[in-house]
C-alpha positions in Angstrom: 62.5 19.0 131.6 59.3 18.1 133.7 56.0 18.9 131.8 54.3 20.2 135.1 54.7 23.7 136.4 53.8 25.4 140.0 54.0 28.7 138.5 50.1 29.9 137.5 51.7 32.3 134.6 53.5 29.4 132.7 50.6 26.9 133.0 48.4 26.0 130.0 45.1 27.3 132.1 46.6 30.4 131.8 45.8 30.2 128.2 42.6 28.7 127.4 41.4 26.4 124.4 41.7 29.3 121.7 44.8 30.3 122.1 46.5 26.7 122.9 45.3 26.0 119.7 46.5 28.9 117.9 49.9 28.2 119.3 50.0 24.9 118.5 49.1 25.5 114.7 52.2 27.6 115.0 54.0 25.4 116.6 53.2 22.5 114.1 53.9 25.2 111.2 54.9 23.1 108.0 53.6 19.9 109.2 50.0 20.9 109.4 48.8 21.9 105.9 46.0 24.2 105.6 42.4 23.5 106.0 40.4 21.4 104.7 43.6 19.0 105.3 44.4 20.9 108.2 43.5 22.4 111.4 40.0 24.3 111.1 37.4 21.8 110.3 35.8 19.3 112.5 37.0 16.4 110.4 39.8 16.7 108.0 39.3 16.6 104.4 42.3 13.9 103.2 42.9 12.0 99.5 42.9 8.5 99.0 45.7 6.4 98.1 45.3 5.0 94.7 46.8 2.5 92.4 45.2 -0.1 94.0 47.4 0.2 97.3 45.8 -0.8 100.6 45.1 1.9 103.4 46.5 0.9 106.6 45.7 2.6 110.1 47.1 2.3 113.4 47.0 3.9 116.5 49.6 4.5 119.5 50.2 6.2 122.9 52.0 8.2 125.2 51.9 8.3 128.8 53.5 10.5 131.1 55.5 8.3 133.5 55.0 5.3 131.3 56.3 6.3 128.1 58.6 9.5 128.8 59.6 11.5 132.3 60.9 14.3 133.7 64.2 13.2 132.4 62.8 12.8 129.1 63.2 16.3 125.9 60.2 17.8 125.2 61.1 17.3 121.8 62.2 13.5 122.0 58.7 12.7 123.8 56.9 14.6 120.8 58.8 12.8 118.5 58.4 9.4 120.0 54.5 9.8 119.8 54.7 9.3 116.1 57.5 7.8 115.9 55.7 4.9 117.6 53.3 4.6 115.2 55.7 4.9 112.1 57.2 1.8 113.3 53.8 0.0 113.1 53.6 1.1 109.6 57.5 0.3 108.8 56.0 -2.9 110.1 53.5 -4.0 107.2 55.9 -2.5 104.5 53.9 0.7 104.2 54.8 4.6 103.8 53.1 7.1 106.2 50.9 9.8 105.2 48.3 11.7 107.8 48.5 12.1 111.6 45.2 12.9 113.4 46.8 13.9 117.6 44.4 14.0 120.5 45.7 15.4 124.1 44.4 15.5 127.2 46.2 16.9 130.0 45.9 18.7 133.5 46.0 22.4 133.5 49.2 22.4 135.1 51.3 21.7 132.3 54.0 24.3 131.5 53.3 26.1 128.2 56.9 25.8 127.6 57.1 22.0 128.0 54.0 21.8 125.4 55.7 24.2 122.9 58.9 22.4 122.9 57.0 18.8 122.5 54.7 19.9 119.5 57.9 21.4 118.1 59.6 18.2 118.1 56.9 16.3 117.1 56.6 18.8 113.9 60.0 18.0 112.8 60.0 14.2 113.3 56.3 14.9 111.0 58.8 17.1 108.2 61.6 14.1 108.7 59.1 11.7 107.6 57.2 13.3 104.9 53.4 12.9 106.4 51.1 15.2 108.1 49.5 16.5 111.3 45.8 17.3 110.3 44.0 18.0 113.2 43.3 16.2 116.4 41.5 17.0 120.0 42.0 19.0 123.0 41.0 18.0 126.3 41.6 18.9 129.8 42.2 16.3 132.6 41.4 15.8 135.9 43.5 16.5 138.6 47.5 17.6 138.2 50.6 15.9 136.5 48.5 14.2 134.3 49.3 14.4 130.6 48.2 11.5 127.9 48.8 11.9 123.8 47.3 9.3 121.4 48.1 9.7 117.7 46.4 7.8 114.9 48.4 7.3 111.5 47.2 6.7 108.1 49.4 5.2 105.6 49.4 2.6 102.4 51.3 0.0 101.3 51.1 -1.9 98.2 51.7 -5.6 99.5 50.8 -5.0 103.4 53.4 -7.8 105.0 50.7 -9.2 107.7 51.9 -11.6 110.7 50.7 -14.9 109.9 52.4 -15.8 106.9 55.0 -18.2 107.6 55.3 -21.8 106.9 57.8 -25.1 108.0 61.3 -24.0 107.7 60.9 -20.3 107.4 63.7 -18.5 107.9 63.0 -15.8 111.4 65.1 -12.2 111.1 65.6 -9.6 113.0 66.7 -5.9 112.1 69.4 -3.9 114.1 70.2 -5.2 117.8 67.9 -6.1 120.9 67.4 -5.4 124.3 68.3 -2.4 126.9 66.2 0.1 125.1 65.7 2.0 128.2 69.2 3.1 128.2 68.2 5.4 125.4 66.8 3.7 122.5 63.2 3.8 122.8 63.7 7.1 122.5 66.1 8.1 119.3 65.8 4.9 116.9 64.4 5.4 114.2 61.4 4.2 112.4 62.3 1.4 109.5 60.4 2.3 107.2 62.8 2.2 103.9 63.8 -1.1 105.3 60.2 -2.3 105.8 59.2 -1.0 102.3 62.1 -3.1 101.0 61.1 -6.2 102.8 57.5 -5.7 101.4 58.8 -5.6 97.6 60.3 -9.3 97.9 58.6 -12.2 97.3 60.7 -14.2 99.6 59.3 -12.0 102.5 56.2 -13.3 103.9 55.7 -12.0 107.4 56.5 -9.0 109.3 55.8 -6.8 112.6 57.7 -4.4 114.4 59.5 -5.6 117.9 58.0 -3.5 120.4 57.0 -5.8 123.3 60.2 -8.1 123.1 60.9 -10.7 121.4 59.5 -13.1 124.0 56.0 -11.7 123.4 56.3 -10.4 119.8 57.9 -13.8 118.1 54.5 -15.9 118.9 52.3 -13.5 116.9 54.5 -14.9 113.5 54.3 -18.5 114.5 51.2 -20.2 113.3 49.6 -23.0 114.8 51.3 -26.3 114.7 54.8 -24.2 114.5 57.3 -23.2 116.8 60.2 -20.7 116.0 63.3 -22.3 117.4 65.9 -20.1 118.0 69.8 -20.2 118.1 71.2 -18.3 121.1 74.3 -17.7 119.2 73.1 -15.7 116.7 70.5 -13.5 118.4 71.9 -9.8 118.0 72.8 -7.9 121.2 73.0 -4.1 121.9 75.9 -3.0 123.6 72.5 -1.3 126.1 71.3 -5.2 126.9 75.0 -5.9 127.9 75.4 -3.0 129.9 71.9 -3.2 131.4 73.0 -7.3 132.4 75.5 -5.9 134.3 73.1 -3.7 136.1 70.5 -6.0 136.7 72.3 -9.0 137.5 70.2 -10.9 134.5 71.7 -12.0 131.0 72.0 -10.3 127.7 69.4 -12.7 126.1 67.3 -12.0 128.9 67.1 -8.0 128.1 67.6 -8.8 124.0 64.1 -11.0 124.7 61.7 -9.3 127.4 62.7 -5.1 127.7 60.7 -4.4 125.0 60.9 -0.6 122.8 63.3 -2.0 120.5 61.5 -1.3 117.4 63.4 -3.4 115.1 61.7 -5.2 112.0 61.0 -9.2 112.9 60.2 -11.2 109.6 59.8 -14.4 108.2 61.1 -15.2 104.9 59.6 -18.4 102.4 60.6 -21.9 103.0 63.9 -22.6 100.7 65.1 -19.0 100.6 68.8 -18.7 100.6 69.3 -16.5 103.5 73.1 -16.1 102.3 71.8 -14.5 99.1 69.0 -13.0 100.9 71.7 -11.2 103.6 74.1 -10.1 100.4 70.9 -8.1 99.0 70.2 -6.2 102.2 73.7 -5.4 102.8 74.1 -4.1 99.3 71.1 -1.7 99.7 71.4 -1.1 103.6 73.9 -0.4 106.6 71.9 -1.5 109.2 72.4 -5.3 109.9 69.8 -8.1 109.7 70.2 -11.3 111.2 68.7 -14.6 110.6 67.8 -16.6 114.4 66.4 -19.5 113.7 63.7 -21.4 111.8 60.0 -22.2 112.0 59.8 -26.1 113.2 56.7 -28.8 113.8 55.5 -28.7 116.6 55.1 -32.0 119.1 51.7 -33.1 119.2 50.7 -32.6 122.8 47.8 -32.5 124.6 48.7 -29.3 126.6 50.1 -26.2 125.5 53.0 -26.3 123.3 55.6 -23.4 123.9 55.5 -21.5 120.8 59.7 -20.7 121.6 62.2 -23.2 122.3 66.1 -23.3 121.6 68.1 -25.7 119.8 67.8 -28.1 122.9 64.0 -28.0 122.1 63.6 -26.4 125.7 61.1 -23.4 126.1 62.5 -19.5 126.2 61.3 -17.3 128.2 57.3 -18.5 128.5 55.2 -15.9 129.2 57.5 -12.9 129.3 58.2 -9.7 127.3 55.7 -6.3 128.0 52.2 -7.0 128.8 49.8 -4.3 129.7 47.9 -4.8 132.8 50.2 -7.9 133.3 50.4 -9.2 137.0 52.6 -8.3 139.3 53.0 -11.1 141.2 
């Protein structure tokens, strides 16, 4: 469904700020509580965790053309706003609780589209037990322009941070990688039991969420004087990398590392763990598979820079690659 409408009668302009927001309370129903932790006040009015657990915070966005299309649910696009920032708690081990949503968008957008996206947004809120408080309204410039940033509180007890890992940690990987475009960026889900498992071993001692690829997301684990070498053999494929390969002329590995959106767990477990043991726990709590890909090795002391991935050949993988914003294009 495309979020822009010629017709002046189903546009948001037709509405004004009082009654968009009216709707959208409605809209949210359930998911936004009532005020002061709810729409009404200028700031929400929220608890704070206790028993010692740590807050965490994050932040993600979602850009029309960039993030969703005309191809693209209302409902999915609503859902992957937050869902995009559960991950990034899933990632640090944490449960969600409050969602603060600001929107800006052109006064072209069809009422219809914006009913259906807050809708599904709602439910992915009620699926995940946390909270739409509040947020902004904004109109944009110009037409066909629509931009949703959502800001996530949440806790954990032992936030799992990136740095972490140590000579001859063990590197895993959640689920399969690469070809997200084919339809996974939009319906995986967040792994946040998973994440919240990983967080209550001790043998777990690093952790992020895979949302660049693993070309650009693996370096973030790998402290200095490390590399994470990586066997080939082992890496996890998505039937969607194998299918997009054959599209695109590259390889599988070549998707599974650089398309980015696959919002799997990546995570680093303690020197000397026995990943045997460690893969018979997860498969007795969890049907999802997890996959162990390598190990964190010295580095070669070199004067320039030292790739921070390399195969069991010790050659580099795919320098430089994965998602980067405002990247070059040539």
């Amino acid at each position: 469904m495309h979020p822009f409408t010629d017709d002046p009668e189903s546009q948001v302009r037709r509405h004004g700020e009082l009654e968009l927001l009216r709707r959208i309370r409605e809209w949210l129903g359930t998911a936004n509580p009532a005020p002061p932790r709810g729409m009404g006040d200028d700031t929400a009015v929220l608890p704070v965790p206790t028993d010692g657990d740590s807050l965490l915070l994050t932040n993600d966005s979602l850009l029309w053309n960039q993030h969703f299309d005309e191809f693209t649910e209302p409902e999915a696009a609503g859902a992957k706003l937050l869902k995009r920032n559960l991950s990034d708690i899933a990632g640090m081990g944490g449960v969600p609780h409050h969602a603060i949503l600001a929107l800006a968008a052109s006064p072209n957008l069809s009422l219809a589209w914006l009913e259906r996206f807050f809708r599904g947004l709602a439910a992915c809120a009620r699926e995940y037990d946390c909270e739409v408080n509040g947020g902004d309204l904004a109109e944009a410039p110009g037409t066909d322009s629509f931009l949703g940033t959502l800001s996530l509180l949440g806790s954990a007890t032992r936030p799992l941070l990136r740095k972490g890992g140590d000579l001859d940690s063990w590197i895993w990987v959640t689920g399969s990688l690469g070809g997200s475009r084919a339809g996974h960026h939009l319906s995986f889900r967040p792994r946040l039991e998973e994440g919240a498992w990983l967080a209550a071993r001790e043998d777990v001692v690093a952790m992020m969420d895979l949302t660049d690829g693993l070309a650009k997301d693996l370096p973030a684990l790998v402290a200095d004087g490390l590399q994470a070498q990586v066997d080939l053999a082992f890496l996890p494929l998505s039937e969607a990398a194998r299918a997009t390969a054959q599209d695109t002329g590259e390889t599988e590995v070549f998707h599974a590392f650089t398309d980015g959106e696959d919002y799997e767990l990546l995570f680093l477990t303690r020197p000397g763990t026995d990943y045997r043991a460690f893969e018979q726990a997860w498969r007795d709590r969890f049907a999802l598979p997890v996959t162990p890909i390598g190990n964190l090795v010295l580095a070669p002391p070199m004067e320039d820079s030292v790739p921070k991935i390399i195969g069991l050949d010790g050659r580099p993988l795919f320098a430089g690659a994965g998602y980067q914003h405002f990247g070059s294009s040539g």
